[in-house]
C-alpha positions as CSV (number, residue, x, y, z in Angstrom):
1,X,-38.0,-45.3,42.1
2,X,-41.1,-45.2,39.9
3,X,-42.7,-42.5,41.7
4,X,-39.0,-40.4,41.5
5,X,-39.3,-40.6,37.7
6,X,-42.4,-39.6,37.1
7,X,-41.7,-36.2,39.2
8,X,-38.5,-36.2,37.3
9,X,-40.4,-35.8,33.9
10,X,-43.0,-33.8,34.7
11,X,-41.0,-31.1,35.6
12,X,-39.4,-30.7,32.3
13,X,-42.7,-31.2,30.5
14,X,-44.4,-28.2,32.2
15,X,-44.7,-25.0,29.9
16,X,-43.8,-21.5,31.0
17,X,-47.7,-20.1,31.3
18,X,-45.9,-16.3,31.5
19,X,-45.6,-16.0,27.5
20,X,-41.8,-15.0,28.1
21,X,-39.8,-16.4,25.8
22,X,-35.5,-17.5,26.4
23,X,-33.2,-16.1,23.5
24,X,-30.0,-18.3,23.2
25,X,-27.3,-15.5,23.2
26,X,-25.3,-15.6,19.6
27,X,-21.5,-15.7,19.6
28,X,-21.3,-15.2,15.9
29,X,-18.6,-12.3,15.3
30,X,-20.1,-9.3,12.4
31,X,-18.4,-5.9,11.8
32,X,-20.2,-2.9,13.5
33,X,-22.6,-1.6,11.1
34,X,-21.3,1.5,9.1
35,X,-22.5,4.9,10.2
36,X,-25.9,6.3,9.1
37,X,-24.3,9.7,8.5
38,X,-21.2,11.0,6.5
39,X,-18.3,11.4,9.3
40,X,-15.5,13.9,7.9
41,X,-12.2,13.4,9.9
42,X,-9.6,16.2,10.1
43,X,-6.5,13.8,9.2
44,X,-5.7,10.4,7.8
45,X,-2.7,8.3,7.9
46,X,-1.9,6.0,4.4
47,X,0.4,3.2,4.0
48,X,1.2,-0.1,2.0
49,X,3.7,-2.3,0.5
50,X,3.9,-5.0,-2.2
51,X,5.9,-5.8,-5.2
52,X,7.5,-4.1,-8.4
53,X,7.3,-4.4,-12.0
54,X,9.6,-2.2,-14.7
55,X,8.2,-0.8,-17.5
56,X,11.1,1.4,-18.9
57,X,13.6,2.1,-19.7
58,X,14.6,-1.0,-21.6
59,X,17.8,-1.3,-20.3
60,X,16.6,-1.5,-16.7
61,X,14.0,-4.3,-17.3
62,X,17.2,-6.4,-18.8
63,X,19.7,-5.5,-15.8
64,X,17.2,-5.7,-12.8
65,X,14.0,-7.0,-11.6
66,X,11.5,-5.4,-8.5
67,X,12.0,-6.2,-5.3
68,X,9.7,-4.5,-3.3
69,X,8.1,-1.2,-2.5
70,X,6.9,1.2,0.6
71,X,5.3,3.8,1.2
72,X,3.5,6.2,3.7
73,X,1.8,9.6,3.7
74,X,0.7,12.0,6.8
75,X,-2.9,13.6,5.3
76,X,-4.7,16.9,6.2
77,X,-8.6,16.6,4.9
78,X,-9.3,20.4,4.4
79,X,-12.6,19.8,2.7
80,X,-15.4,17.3,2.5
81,X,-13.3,14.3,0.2
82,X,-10.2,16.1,-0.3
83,X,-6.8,16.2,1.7
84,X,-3.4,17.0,0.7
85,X,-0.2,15.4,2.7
86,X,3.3,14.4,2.7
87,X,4.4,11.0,1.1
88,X,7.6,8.9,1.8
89,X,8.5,6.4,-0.6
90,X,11.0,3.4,-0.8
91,X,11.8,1.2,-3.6
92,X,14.2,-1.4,-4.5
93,X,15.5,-3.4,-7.9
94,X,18.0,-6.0,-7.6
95,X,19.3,-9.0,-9.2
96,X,19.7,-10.9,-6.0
97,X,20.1,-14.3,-7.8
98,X,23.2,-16.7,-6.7
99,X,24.2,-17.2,-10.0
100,X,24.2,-14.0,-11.6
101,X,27.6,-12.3,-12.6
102,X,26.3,-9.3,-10.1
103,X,24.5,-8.7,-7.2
104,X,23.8,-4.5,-7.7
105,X,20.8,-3.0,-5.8
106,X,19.3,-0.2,-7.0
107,X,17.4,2.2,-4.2
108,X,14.6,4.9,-5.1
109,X,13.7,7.2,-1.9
110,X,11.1,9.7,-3.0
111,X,9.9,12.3,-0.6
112,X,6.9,15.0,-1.3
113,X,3.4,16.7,-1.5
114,X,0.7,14.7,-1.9
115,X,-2.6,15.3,-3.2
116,X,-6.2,13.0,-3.0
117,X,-9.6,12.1,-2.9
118,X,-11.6,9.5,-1.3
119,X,-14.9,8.2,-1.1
120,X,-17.6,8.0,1.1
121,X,-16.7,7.1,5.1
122,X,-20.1,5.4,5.8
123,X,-19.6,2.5,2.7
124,X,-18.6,-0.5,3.7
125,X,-15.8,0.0,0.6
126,X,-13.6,3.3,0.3
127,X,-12.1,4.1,-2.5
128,X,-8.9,6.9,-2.6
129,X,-7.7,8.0,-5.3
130,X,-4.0,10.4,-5.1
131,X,-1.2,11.9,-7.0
132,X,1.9,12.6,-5.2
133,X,4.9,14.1,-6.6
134,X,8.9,15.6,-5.3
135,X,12.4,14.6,-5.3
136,X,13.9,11.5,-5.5
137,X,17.3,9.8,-4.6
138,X,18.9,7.0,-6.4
139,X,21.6,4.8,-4.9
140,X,23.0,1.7,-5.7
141,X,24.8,-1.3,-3.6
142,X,27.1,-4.0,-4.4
143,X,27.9,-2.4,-7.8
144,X,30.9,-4.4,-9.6
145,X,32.8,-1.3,-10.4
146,X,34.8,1.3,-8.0
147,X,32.2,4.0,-7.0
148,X,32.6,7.3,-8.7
149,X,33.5,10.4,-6.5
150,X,29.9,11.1,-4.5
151,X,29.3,7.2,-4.4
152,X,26.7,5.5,-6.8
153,X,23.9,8.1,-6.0
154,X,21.8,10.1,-8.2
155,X,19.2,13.1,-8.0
156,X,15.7,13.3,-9.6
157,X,12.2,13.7,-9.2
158,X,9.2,11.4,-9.0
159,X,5.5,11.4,-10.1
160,X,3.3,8.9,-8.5
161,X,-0.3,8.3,-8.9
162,X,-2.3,5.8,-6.6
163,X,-5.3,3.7,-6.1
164,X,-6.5,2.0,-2.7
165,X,-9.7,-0.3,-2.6
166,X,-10.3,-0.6,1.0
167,X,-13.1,-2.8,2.8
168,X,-14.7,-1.3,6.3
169,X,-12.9,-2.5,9.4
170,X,-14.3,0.2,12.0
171,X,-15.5,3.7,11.4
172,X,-11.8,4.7,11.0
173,X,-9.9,1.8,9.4
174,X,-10.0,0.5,5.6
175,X,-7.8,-2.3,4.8
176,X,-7.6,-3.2,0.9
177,X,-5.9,-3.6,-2.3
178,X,-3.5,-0.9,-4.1
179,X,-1.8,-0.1,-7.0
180,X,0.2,2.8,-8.5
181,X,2.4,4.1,-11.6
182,X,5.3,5.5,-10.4
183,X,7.3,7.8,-13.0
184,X,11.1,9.4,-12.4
185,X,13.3,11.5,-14.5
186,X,16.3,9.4,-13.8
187,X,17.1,7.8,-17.1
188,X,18.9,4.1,-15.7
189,X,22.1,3.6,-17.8
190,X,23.9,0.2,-17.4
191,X,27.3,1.4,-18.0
192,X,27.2,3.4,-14.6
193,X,27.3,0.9,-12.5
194,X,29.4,-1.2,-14.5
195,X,27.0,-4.0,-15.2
196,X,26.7,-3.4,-19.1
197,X,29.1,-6.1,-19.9
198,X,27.1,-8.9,-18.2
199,X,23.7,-8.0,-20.1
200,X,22.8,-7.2,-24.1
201,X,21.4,-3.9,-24.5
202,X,21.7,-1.4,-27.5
203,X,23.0,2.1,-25.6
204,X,21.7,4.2,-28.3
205,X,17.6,3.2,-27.5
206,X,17.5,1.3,-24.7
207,X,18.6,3.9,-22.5
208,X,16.4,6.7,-24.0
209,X,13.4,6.7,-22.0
210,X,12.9,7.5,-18.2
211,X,12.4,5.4,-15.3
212,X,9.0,3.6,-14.9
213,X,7.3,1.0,-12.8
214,X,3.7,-0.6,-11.6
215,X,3.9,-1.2,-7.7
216,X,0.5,-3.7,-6.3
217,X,0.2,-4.8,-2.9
218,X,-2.1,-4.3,0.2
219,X,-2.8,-0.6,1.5
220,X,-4.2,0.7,4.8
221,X,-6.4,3.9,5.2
222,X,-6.8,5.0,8.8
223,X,-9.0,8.7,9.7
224,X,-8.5,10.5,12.9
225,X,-9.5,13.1,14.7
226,X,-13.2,13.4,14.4
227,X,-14.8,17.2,14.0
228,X,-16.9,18.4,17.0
229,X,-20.9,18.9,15.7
């Protein structure tokens, strides 16, 4: 037994004589490094979502609150940092509260031409910086009056620039923070959907200005289709 335990331990205390030495593999999960080189891809998809918050007109931040917004655009880059695209757009207002005298919904679907900038592919942070700007549609559900002849829809335009802070997933993907002021010519008036009687407002300047809100959330930038060098 003695003479088994001695053999036992000396062949653990012998050192490897061929100098080699046994790396322990690490399992510790890091991004792939960002390219050495600027990589300009011919198209780039945008998206995001996140919440709402009125600025004018007056009337509109008393009648309804932000529910949430969406958006998408299709991008062509057709030079080094600059693309132009089409953008899709959907936002809603409501006052979906139990209690309230109404539960009207108010709809914003903005469609058109997009224009941008963005930083650097090879950063681990990409900033992209847009405008996009077209018509609009405005339509409203569960509004306490009949609906006039056409249904509670109307026509404008909107104006919309944007902001995306993105952090490096691969060499394609940016995942981040956005924000954006969107404007439309659609001047909100209570008393078209019948809710003016539930709210306090003055008609003659609460009304006066145009449509405004900030929309914040979480954006995604993804490039494509890599040039052949």
């Amino acid at each position: 037994m003695a003479i088994g335990t001695l053999i036992f331990c000396n062949c653990f205390s012998q050192e490897d004589t061929s100098g080699a030495q046994k790396s322990i593999p690490s399992h510790a999960l890091a991004p792939a490094p960002a390219p050495s080189e600027e990589i300009f891809y011919k198209g780039s998809l945008e998206g995001g979502g996140g919440i709402i918050y009125p600025i004018t007109n007056k009337a509109l931040c008393k009648s309804l609150a932000g529910v949430y917004y969406l958006h998408f655009s299709a991008n062509y880059v057709f030079a080094p940092h600059l693309f132009v695209g089409l953008e899709f757009e959907d936002s809603q207002f409501g006052n979906t509260s139990s209690v309230a005298a109404y539960n009207t919904l108010m709809y914003i679907y903005s469609g058109g031409g997009k224009f941008g900038y963005y930083t650097y592919m090879q950063h681990d942070f990409l900033f992209c910086y847009s405008i996009a700007f077209g018509p609009s549609l405005i339509k409203y559900v569960g509004a306490p009056d009949p609906a006039p002849k056409g249904g509670f829809i109307q026509s404008s335009f909107f104006m919309t620039p944007n902001v995306l802070a993105s952090y490096r997933i691969n060499d394609q993907l940016r995942i981040g923070l956005e924000a954006s002021v969107v404007l439309t010519g659609y001047r909100f008036d209570p008393a078209y959907t019948g809710i003016s009687q539930y709210i306090v407002y003055d008609p003659t300047k609460d009304i006066n200005a145009v449509t405004t809100y900030i929309e914040w959330g979480f954006g995604v930038y993804w490039a494509f289709s890599e040039p052949k060098k």
